[in-house]
C-alpha positions as CSV (number, residue, x, y, z in Angstrom):
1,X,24.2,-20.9,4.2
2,X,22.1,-19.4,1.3
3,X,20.2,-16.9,4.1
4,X,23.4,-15.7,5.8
5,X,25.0,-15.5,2.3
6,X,21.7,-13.3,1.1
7,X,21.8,-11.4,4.3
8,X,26.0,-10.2,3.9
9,X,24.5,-9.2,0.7
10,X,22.4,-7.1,2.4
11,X,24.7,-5.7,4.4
12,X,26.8,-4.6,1.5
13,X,23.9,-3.1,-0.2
14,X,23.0,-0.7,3.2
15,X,26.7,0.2,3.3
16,X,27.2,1.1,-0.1
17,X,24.3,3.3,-0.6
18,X,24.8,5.5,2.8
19,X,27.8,7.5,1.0
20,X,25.3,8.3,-2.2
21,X,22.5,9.4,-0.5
22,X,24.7,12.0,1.8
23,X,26.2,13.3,-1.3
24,X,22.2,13.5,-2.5
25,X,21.2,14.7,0.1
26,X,23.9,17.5,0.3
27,X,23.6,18.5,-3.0
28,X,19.7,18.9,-2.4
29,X,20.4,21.2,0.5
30,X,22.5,23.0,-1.3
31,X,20.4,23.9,-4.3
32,X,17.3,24.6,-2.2
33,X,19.9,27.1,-0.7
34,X,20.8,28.8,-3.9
35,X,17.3,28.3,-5.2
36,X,16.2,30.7,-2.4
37,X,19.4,33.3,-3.4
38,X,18.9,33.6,-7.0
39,X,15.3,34.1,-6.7
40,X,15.6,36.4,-4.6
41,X,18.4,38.1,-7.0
42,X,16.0,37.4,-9.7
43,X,12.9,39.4,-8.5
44,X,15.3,42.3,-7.4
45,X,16.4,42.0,-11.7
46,X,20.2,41.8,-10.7
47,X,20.3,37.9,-12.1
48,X,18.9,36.5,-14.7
49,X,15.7,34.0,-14.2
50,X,17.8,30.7,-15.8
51,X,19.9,31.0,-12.4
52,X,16.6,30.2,-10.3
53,X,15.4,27.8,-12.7
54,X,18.5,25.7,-12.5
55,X,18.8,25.5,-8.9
56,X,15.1,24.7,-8.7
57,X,15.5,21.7,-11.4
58,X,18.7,20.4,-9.9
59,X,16.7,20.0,-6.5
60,X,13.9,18.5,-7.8
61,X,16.6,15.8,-9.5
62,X,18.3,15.7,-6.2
63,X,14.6,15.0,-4.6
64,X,13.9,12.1,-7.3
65,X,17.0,10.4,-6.5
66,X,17.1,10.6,-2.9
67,X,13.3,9.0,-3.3
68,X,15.0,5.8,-4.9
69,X,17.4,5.6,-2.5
70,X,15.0,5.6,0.4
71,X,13.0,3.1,-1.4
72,X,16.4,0.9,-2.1
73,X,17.5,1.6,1.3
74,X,14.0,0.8,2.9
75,X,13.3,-2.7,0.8
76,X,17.1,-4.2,1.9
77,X,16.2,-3.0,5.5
78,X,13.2,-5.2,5.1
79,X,14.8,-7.7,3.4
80,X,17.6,-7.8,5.9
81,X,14.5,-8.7,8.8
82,X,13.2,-11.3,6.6
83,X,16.1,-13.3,6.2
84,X,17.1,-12.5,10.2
85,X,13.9,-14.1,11.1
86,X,14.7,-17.1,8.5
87,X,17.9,-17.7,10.2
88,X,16.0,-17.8,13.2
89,X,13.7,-20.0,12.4
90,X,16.8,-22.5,11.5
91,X,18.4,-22.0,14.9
92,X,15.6,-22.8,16.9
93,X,15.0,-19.4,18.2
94,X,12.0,-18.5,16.3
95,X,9.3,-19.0,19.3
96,X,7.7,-16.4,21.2
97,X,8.3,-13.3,18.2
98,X,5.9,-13.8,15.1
99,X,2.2,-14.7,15.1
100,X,1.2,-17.0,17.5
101,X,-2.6,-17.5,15.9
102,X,-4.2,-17.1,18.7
103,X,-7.7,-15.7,17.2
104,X,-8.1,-18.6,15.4
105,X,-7.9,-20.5,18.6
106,X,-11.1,-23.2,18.9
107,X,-11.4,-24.9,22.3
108,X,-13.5,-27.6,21.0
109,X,-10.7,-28.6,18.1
110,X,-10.3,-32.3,17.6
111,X,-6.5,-31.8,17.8
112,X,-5.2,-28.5,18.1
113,X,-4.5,-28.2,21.5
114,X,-2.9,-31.7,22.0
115,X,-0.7,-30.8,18.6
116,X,0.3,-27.2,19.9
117,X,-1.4,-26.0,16.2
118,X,-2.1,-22.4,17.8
119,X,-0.3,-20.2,20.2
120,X,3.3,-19.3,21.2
121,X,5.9,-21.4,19.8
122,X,2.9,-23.6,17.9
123,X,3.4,-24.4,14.6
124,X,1.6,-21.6,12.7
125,X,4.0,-19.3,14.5
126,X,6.8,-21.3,12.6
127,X,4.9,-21.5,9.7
128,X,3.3,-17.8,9.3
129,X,4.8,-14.8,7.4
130,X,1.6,-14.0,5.7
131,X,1.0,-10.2,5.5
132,X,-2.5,-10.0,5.9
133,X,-5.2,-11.3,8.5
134,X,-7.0,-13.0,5.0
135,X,-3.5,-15.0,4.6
136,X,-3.2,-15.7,8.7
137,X,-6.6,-17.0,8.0
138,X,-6.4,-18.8,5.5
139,X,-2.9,-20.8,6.7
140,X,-5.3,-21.3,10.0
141,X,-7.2,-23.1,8.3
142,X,-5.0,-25.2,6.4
143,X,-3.8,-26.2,9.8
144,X,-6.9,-26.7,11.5
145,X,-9.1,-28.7,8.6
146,X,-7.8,-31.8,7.4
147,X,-8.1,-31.9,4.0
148,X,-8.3,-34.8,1.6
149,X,-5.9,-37.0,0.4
150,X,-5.5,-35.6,-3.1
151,X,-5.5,-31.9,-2.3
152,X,-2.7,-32.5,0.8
153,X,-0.3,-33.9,-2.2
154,X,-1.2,-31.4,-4.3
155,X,-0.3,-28.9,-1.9
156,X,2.8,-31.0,-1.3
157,X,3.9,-30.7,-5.0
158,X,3.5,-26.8,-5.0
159,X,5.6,-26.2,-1.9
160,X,8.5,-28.4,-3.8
161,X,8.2,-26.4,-6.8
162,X,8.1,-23.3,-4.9
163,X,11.0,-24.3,-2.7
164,X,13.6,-22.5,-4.9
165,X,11.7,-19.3,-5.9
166,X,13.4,-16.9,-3.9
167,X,12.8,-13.7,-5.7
168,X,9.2,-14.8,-5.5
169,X,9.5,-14.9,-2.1
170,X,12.1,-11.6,-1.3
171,X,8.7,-10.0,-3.5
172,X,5.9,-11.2,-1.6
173,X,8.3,-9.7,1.9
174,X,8.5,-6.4,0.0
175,X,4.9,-5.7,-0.7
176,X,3.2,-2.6,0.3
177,X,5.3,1.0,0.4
178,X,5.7,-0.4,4.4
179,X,6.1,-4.0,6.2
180,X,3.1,-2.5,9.0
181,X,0.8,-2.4,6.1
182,X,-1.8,-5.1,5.8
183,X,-5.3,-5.8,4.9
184,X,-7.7,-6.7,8.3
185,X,-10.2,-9.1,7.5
186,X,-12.4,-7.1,9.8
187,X,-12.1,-3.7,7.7
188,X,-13.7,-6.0,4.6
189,X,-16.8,-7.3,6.8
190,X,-17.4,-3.8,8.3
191,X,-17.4,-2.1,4.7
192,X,-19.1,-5.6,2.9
193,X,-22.0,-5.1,5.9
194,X,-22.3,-1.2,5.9
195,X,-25.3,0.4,4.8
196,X,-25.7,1.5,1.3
197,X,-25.5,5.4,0.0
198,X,-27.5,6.6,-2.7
199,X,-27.7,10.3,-4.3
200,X,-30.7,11.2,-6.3
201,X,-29.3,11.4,-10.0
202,X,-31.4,14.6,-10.9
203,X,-29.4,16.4,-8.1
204,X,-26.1,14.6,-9.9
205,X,-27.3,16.7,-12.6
206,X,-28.0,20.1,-11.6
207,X,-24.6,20.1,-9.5
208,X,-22.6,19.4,-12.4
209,X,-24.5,22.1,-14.8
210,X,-24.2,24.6,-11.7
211,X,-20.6,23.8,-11.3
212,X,-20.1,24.5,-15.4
213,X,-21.6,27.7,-14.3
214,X,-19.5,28.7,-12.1
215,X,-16.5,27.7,-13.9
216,X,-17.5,29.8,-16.4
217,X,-18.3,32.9,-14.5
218,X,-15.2,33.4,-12.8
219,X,-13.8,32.6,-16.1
220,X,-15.2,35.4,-17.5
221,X,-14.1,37.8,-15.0
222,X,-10.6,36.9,-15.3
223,X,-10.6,37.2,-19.1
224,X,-12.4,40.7,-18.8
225,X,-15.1,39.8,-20.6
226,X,-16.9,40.8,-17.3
227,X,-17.0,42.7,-13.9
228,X,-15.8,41.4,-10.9
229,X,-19.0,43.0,-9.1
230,X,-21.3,41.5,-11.6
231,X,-19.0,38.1,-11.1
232,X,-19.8,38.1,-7.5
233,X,-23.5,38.8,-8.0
234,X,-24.0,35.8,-10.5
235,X,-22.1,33.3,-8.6
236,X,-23.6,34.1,-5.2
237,X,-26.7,32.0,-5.1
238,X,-24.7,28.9,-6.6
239,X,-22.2,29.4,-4.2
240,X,-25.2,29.1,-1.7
241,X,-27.0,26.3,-3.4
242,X,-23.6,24.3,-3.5
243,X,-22.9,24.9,0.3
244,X,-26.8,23.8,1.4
245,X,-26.1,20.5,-0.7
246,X,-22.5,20.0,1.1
247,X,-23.8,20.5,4.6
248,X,-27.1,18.6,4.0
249,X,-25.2,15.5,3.2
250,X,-21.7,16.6,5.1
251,X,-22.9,13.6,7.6
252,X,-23.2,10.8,5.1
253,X,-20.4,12.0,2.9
254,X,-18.3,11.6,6.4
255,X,-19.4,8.5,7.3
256,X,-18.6,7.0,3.5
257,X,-15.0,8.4,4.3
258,X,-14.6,6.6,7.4
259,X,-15.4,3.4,5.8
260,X,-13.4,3.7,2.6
261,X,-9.8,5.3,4.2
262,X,-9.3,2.5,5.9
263,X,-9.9,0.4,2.9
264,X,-7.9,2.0,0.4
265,X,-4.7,1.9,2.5
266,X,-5.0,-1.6,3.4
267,X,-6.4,-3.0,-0.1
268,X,-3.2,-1.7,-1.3
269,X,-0.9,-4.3,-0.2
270,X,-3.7,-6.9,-1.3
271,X,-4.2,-5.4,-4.9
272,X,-0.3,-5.8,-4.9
273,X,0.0,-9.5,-4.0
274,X,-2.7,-10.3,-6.5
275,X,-1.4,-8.7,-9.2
276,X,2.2,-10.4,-8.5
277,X,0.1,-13.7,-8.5
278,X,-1.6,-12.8,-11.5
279,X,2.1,-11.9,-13.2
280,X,3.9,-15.1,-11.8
281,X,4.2,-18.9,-13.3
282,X,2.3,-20.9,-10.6
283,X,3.1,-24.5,-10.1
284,X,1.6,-27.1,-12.1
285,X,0.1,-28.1,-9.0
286,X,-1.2,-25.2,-7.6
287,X,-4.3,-26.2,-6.4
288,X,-7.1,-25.0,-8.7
289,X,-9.3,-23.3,-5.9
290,X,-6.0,-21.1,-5.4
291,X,-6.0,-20.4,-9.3
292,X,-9.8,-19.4,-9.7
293,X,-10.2,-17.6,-6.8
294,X,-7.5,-15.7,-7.4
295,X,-8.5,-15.1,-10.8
296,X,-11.6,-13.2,-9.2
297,X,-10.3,-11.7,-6.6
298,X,-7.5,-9.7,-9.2
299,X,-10.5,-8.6,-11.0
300,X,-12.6,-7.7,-7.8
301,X,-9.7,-5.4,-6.5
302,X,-8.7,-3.1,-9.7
303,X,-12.4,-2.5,-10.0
């Protein structure tokens, strides 16, 4: 009753906000419309330039607001798949559409196979709505070693304090700017395991006292205070030094961004969950490996 009364909430919430963001969006079309006119009434001096700058701010308000309302719109969307798949889960027809585990699969297990731990319709497909391989991970192996006596009542304790945090858990559903994004596992290993780059720090140096340089020559010609022939001749050789630096290390520069674009868009949805961790009241009996290690981890990530 509480999901189906959260989810005709959510309903609500879509339908109220569909009539605001057409009258947004409208009035955004509209100034970008007059925005175009008066500027073009402007430069011919027949307006004055307030007319322009008007129409230009009320877009950019118009852009801002139709931003939160995508953003409004976007979280109750995901919301509204959250709570479908709770209800789900209560009716029984949860089987065969989440994460089945199955890369966490051993053959050799003592008793996953016999228990149905892993695979479709297996428990860690009822179990899992971790959003990141590291979470799927970690809940596999929850599953798959027993632990002691003390930690599974510990464990016990949390889940029964956590049982009513619900804005805690509507949070956790809503991290990241998308529900695709997540952080691989793999992406860590391959960056934690790539080779190291190093740049001599003499050149560090003389590209940042040749950059000054050019900065200030170009500078100079567009205060006057020279030529724009004697401009070009100055700057030409550090043009020329800075392009045989760029293509001699074009390749290893390239092969840093390959590593790194991958891990800035998935560390994002990580550096958000630990800083919600690090913001909310665990349980007293959060288990203390949880607490430390994310302790670390929050600090390891906003480095």
């Amino acid at each position: 009753m509480q999901y189906e009364s959260r989810l005709g909430e959510l309903h609500t919430g879509i339908a109220q906000l569909r009539l605001p963001n057409a009258l947004t969006a409208a009035i955004f079309v509209v100034a970008i419309g007059m925005f175009l006119v008066f500027g073009l009434y402007a430069i011919r001096a027949q307006v004055s330039y307030l007319w322009p700058c008007l129409s230009f701010s009320t877009a950019a308000f118009s852009a801002r607001r139709l931003q939160r309302h995508r953003r409004s719109r976007s979280r109750m969307w995901r919301l509204k798949r959250f709570y479908d798949r709770a209800v789900n889960r209560l009716k029984g027809h949860w089987a065969c559409s989440g994460m089945t585990g199955e890369e966490f699969r051993d053959p050799g297990h003592a008793y996953a196979t016999d228990l149905h731990v892993i695979g479709e319709g297996s428990l860690f497909e009822l179990l899992c709505t971790a959003r990141t391989s590291i979470g799927r991970r970690g809940l596999a192996n929850y599953l798959l070693a027993a632990p002691a006596l003390d930690e599974t009542l510990s464990r016990q304790e949390a889940v029964r304090e956590l049982r009513d945090a619900v804005n805690l858990r509507e949070r956790i559903a809503t991290l990241g700017e998308f529900e695709f994004l997540e952080a691989h596992q793999d992406t860590f290993e391959e960056w934690l395991n790539s080779p190291t780059f190093s740049f001599p720090r003499p050149l560090r140096m003389i590209v940042a006292a040749t950059s000054a340089l050019l900065v200030g020559f170009v500078a100079a010609g567009l205060l006057g205070l020279s030529s724009w022939t004697s401009v070009a001749i100055w700057i030409s050789p550090l043009v020329a030094f800075h392009a045989g630096i760029g293509l001699f290390f074009r390749s290893r520069v390239n092969r840093m961004c390959e590593w790194l674009r991958p891990l800035s868009s998935e560390t994002h949805v990580l550096r958000e969950g630990l800083h919600l961790l690090e913001r909310e009241h665990l349980p007293n009996a959060t288990p203390r490996g949880l607490r430390s290690a994310s302790d670390g981890a929050i600090q390891c990530v906003t480095m």
